[in-house]
Every structure is written in C-alpha cells, then in structure tokens.
N, C-alpha and C positions, 0 to 999 in steps of 0.2 A: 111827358113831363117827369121828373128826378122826384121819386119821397122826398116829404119832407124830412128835415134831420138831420140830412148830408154830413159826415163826420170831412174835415179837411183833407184835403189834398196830399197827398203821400210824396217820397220825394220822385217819383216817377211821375206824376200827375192824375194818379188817379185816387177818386172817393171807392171805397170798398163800405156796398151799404147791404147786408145780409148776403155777402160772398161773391157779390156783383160788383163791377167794376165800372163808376159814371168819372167823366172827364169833364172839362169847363171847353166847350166851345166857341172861338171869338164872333160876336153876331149870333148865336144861337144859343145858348146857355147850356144846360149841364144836360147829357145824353148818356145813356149807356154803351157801355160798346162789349167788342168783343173782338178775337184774334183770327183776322181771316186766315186761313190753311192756304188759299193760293199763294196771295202775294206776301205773307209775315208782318201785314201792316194790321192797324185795329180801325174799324170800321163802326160806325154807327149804326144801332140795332134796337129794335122791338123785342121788349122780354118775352113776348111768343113767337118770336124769329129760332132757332135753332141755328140757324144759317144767316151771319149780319149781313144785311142787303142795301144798307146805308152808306154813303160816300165813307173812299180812306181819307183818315185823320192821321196828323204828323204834330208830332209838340214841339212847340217854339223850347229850347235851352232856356234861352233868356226869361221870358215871359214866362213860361209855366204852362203857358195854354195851349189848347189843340188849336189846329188849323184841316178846313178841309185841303186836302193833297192839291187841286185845284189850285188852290189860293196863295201857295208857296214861291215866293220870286227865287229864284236859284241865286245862290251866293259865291254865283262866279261870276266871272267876267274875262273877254275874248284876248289870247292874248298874239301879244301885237311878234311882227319877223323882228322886229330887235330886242325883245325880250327873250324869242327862240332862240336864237343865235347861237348865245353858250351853252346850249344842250346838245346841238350837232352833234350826231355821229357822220363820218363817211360814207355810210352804206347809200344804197339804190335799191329802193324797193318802187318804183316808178311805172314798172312794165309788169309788174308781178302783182295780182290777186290777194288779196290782203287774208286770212281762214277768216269763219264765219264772227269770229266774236270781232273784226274789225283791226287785228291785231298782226304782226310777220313774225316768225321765229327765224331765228339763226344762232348758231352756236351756242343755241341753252338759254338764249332771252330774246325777251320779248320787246319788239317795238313798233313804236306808231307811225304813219306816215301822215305828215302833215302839208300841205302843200308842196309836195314832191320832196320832201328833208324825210330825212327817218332823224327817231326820236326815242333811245330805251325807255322804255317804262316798266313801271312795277306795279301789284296788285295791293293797295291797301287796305287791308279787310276792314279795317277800324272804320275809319270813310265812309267806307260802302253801305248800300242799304239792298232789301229785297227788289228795289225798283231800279237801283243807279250802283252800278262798279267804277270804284275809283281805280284811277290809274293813273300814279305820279310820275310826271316826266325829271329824268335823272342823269345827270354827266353821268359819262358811262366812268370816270375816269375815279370817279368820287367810291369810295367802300363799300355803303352804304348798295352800291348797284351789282355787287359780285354775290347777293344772294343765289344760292341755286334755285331756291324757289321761287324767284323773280316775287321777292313777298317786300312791300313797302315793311319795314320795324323804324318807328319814330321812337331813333334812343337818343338820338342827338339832331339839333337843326343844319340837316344836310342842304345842299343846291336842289329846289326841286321846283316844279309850276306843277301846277293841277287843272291838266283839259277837262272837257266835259264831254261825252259822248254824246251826240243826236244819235237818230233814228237812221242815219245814212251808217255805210259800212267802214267811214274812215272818223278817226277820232277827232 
C-alpha cells in the first residue's frame, strides 16, 4: 500500500513521495515501482525489493494510467494484400533466409518479406520500445526511404503501414 499523502501525478505519471517513485495502476491502485535494467520497462516493486520482481507496467498516453504489460491490446491491426500492394518492390527474397532480426538486406536496405512480396522498411526508434522494434513499411520510390541508415525521421507525412512483428522470423 502507497503512504498516505501522495503529491499528484507528474506529467510522466509518476507520484515522487520521499524520492520514490508510485504510479496509479488500472484495477490495482497506486504501487511503487522501479526501472528494471533488463527490459527498460518499470516494474512493480516492494520497497525492500532492490530488484522489482512485480509485473512490467506501460502507461496508457491517454489516460495517464499504468497498465500491467499483459493487459495492453496492441494498436495495430492486420494489413490486408490491397493495402500492400503500393509498397511493392520487385525483389525476391522467397528462396533466401531472412538474418536473424527477420529482416533481407540488399544494396544498403532493409526489407521485409511478407507473403513472398518484399517490402523496404525502416527502423523507427521513436515507435520502438525495449519490448517491440518498429519498422515502417515505405515506397522505396518515396525520399523519405533513401536514408542510409534505414532510419524511419517523421518530418513529413510520408506513404507508410506499420507491421508488427510476432515471434516467427518473418515480419
């Protein structure tokens, strides 16, 4: 249980109550937490924990409140071959072994192969979290895709979809 006292919620969502850091969790109320070192998420913890041994917590934007990791409905959704379509490159990557991160390189970028189509993509860091790499699918034809560092930058609203990666080795 949280001291009494709680000073409000900061704009990150956390109370700082003597250099501690408590959050408002949905269904469970206010918990401390802490930054676990593995995954860079913050975890719910016992102040004689050292090490938080309590489910990862993710804060809702909207709402302000934490959510156990668990509990998060992913805010994508599957997307359909005529939605692909305009992203097409010509390549065949079909016979060929994808590297480990689920990804084909060829001539300095990176792409995905989706139902036998290859598909440049690029790395959004912003997106991204310690759990999930984003990776926005891009006309190769479009500016925006001639980064050398195959690095998504949202300076303008380009052509793009956002896959999701499972657990399998293709995007």
């Amino acid at each position: 249980m949280a001291p009494v006292g709680l000073p409000a919620a900061n704009a990150e969502g956390f109370r700082i109550y003597r250099g501690r850091p408590y959050v408002d969790v949905v269904d469970v109320g206010i918990v401390q937490v802490a930054k676990d070192a593995d995954s860079g998420l913050f975890r719910a913890r016992l102040s004689s924990e050292s090490k938080p041994s309590g489910p990862a917590l993710l804060r809702d934007p909207d709402s302000g409140r934490w959510h156990r990791l668990d509990e998060f409905e992913p805010i994508t959704f599957p997307l359909s071959d005529s939605r692909l379509a305009p992203f097409r490159t010509p390549l065949a990557f079909n016979h060929i072994d994808p590297d480990s991160d689920g990804l084909h390189r060829f001539d300095g970028k990176l792409y995905a192969s989706i139902d036998n189509h290859a598909y440049q993509v690029l790395h959004d860091p912003d997106a991204s979290t310690p759990l999930a790499t984003v990776m926005r699918i891009v006309r190769s034809d479009d500016p925006i895709a001639s980064d050398s560092a195959n690095v998504y930058v949202a300076t303008r609203p380009p052509a793009f979809r956002q896959p999701t990666r499972n657990r399998s080795p293709k995007v």
